[in-house]
C-alpha positions in Angstrom: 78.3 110.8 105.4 77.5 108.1 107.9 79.9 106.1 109.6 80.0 102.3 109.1 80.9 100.3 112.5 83.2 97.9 111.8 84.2 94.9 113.9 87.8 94.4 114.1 88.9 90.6 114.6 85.9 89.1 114.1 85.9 85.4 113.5 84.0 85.5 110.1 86.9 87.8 108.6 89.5 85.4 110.4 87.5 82.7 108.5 87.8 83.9 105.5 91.0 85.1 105.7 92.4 81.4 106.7 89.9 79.9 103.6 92.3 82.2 101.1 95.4 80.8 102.8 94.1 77.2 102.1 93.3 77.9 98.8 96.6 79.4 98.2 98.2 76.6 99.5 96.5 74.3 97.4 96.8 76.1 94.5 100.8 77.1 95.5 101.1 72.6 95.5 99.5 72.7 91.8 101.6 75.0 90.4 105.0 73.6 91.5 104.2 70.0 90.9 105.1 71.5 87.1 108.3 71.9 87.6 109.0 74.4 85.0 109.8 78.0 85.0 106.7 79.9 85.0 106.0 78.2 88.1 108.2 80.3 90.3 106.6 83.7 88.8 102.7 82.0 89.1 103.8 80.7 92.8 104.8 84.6 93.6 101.5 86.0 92.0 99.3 83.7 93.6 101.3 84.7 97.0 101.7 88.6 96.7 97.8 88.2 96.1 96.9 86.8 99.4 99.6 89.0 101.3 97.7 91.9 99.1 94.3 91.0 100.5 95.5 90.5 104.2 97.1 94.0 103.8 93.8 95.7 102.1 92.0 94.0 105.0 94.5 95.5 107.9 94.6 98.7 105.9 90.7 98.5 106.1 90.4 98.6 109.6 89.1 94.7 109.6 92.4 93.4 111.0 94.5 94.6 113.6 98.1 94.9 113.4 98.7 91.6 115.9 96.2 89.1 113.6 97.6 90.8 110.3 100.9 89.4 111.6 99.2 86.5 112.4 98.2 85.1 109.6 101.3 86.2 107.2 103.0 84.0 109.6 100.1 81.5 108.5 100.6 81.7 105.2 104.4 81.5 104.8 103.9 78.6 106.7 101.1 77.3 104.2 103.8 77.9 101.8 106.4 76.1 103.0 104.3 73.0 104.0 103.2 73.1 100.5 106.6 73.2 99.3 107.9 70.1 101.1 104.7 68.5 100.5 105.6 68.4 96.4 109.1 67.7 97.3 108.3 64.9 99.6 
């Protein structure tokens, strides 16, 4: 089987990695503005699901272990900035 080189770091993955984290944000801001209960369980889904595909992208060789940390940091950041942008 040929091997696949893979560039670890590279800006486009970084990219896209921080897109995902600003469209979690943004959707982590829609969800709370409802106020009710399911928006705790859809604000943890929609995060466990960009931590997942950071992870799969570490996992994958695309990532190493210092930007991995990186941007979690970045998005429970992106988190909290979306929480205390809906509480104002």
């Amino acid at each position: 089987m040929p091997l696949i080189q893979i560039e670890q770091d590279s800006p486009e993955v970084i990219d896209s990695a921080r897109i995902l984290i600003a469209a979690m944000a943004e959707e982590v801001c829609k969800i709370l503005t409802r106020g009710n209960e399911a928006a705790q369980i859809d604000k943890t889904r929609e995060t466990a699901a960009v931590s997942g595909h950071l992870n799969a992208m570490q996992l994958h060789g695309l990532l190493s272990m210092d930007t991995y940390g990186d941007l979690i940091a970045e998005k429970v950041a992106a988190v909290r900035a979306a929480e205390a942008a809906v509480k104002g």
